[in-house]
C-alpha positions as CSV (number, residue, x, y, z in Angstrom):
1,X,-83.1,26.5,48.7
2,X,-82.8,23.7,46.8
3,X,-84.8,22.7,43.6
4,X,-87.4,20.4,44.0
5,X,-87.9,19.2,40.7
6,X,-85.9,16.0,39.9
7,X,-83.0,15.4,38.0
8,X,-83.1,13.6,34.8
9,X,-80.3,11.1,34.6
10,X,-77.8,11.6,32.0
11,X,-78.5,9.1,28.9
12,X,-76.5,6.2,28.5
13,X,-73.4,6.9,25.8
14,X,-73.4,4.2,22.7
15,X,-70.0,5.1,21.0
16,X,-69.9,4.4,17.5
17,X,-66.1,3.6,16.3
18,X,-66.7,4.5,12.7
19,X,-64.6,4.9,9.6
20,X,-66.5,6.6,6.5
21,X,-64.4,4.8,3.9
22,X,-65.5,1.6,5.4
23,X,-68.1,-1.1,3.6
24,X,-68.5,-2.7,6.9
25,X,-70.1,0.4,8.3
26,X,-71.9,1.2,5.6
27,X,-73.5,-2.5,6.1
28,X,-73.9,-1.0,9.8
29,X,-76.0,1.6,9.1
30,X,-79.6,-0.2,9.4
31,X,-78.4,-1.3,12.9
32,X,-77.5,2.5,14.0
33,X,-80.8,4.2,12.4
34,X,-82.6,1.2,14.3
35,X,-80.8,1.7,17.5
36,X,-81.5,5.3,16.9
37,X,-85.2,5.4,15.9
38,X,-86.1,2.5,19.2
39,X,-84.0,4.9,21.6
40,X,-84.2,8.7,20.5
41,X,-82.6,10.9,23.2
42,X,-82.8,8.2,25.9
43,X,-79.9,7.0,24.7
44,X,-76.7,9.2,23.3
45,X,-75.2,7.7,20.1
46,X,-72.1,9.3,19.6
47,X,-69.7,9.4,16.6
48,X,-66.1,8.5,17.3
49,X,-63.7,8.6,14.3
50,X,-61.1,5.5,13.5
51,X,-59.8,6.3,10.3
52,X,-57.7,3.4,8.7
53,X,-54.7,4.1,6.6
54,X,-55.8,1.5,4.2
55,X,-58.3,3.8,3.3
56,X,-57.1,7.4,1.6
57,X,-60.0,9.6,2.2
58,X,-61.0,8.4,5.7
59,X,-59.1,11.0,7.4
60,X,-60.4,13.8,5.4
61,X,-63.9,12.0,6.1
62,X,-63.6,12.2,9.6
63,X,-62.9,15.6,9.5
64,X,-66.1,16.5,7.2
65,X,-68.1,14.9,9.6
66,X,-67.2,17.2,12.1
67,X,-67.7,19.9,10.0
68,X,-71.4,18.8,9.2
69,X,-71.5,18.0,13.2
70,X,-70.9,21.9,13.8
71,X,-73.3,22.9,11.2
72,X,-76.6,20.5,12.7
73,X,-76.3,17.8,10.4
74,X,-74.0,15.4,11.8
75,X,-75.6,12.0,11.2
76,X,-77.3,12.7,8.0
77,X,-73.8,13.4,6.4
78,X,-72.4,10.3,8.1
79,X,-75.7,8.3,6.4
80,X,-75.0,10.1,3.5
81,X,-71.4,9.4,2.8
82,X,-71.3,5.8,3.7
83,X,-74.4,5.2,1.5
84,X,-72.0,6.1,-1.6
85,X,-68.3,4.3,-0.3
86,X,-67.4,4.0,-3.8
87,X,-67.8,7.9,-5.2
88,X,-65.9,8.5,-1.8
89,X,-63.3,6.2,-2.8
90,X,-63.0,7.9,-6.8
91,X,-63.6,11.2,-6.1
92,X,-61.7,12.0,-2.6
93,X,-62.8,15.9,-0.9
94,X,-65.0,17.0,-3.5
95,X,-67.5,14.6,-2.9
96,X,-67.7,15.3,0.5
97,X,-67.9,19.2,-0.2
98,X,-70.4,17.9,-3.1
99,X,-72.7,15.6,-0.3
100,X,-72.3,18.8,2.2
101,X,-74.0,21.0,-0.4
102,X,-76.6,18.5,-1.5
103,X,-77.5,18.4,2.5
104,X,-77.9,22.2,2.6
105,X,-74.6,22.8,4.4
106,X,-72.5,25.7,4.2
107,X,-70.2,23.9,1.4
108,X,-67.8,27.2,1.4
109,X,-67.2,26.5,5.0
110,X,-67.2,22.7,4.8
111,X,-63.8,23.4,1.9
112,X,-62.5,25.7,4.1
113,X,-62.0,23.3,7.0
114,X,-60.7,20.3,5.3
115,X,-58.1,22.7,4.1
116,X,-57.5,24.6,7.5
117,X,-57.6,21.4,9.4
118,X,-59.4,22.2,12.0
119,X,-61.1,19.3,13.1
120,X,-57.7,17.7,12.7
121,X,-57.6,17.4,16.6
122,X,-60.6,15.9,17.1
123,X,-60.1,13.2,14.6
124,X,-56.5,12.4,16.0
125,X,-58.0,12.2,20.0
126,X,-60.8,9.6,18.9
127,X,-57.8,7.6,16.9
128,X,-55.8,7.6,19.9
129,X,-58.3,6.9,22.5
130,X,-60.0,4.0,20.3
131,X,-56.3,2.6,20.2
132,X,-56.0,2.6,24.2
133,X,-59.2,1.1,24.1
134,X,-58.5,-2.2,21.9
135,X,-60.3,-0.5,18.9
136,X,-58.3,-2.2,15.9
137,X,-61.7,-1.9,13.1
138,X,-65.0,-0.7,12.1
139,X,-67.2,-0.4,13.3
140,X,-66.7,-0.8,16.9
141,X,-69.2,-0.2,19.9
142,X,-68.6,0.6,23.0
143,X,-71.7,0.9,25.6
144,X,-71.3,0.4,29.4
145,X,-67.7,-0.2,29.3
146,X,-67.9,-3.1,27.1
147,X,-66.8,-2.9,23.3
148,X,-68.7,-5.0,20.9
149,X,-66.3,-5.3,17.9
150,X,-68.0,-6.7,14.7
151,X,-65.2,-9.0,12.9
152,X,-67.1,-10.0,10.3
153,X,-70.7,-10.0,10.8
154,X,-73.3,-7.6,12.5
155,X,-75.7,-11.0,13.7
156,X,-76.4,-10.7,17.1
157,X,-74.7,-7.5,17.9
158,X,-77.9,-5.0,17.9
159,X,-79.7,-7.1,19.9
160,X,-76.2,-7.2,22.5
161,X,-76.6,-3.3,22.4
162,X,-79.9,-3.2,23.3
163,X,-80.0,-5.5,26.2
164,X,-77.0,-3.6,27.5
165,X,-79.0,-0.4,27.0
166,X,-82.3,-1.4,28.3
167,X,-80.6,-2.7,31.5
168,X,-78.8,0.9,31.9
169,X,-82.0,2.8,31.5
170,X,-84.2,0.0,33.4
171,X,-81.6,1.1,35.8
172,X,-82.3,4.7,35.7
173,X,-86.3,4.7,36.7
């Protein structure tokens, strides 16, 4: 017997090429609460890590983000983190463990796996796949097949994401 009740398309995927060491995504931020706030779950903004050697503590960043992923706060540590570049860039790990703790998060656990590494894999796939992609800085979008790289300004590009997006979801009804 088959189900009568109809199928919800999957939501379109917005990938966010970010780096958490990075001023330009930290300027990128109102975009990606906007894009978030207009879309909600219609559309599925997902965080894809390009750390830059350039930048010591992006690696380790990448990795907390996970961490805070796991543990339901994803997002709000990204926010958090690139809001205060510069206390990243002085202080290294501890201020990440110190922003995990000032969200609520297990900070124990968030110590534990920048030490243990365990997100290490995750990190390294997103580096290699935004490399295969043409992914070369940050932030980068990719929606629909099409990446959106910023250079040097965010004019125009929000607006490019949503017309991509409300074409893929006028496309859904």
């Amino acid at each position: 017997m088959s189900d009568p009740s109809p199928v919800r398309p999957a939501a379109p995927v917005l990938d966010v090429w970010c780096e958490l060491q990075c001023p330009d995504c930290r300027d990128a931020l109102d975009d990606v609460r906007t894009l978030r706030a207009r879309y909600g779950d219609r559309l599925e903004l997902r965080l894809r890590h390009f750390p830059l050697e350039k930048h010591k503590h992006s690696f380790a960043a990448a990795q907390a983000a996970e961490e805070a992923l796991e543990q339901g706060k994803g997002w709000e540590f990204v926010e958090a983190v690139l809001g205060r570049v510069e206390e990243l860039d002085r202080q290294g790990e501890p201020f990440l463990v110190e922003v995990a703790r000032e969200l609520g998060l297990d900070a124990e656990e968030f110590d534990t796996a920048l030490i243990d590494g365990r997100h290490m894999l995750i990190v390294d796939a997103d580096q290699a796949e935004g490399k295969a992609i043409g992914v070369s800085g940050t932030p980068t979008y990719v929606i629909d097949g099409e990446r959106l790289d910023v250079g040097k300004s965010q004019e125009g590009l929000r607006e490019r994401i949503e017309e991509i997006a409300d074409r893929l979801l006028a496309g859904q009804e």
